[in-house]
C-alpha positions, 0 to 999 in steps of 0.5 A: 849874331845868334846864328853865328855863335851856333856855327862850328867856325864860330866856336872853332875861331873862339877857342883859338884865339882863346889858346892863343891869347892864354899861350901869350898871357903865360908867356907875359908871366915868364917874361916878367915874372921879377917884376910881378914878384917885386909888385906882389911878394906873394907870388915868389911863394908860388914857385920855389926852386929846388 
């Protein structure tokens, strides 16, 4: 496992998937940005248009 983890496919698969899985948290954020809002009131001060 430790050969592994000190290759450049190893490293270059890791940070892929990692963008890709923080593209689909924020997109989960945008989706559903009412319904965490309703369940945490404090995040409606996080962004305040206008």
């Amino acid at each position: 496992m430790r050969d592994w983890m000190l290759t450049d496919a190893f490293w270059r698969w890791a940070w892929c998937v990692s963008l890709i899985m923080a593209m689909l948290a924020g997109m989960a954020c945008y989706e559903w940005w009412d319904d965490i809002v309703r369940v945490w009131p404090a995040a409606a001060r996080l962004y305040l248009p206008g």
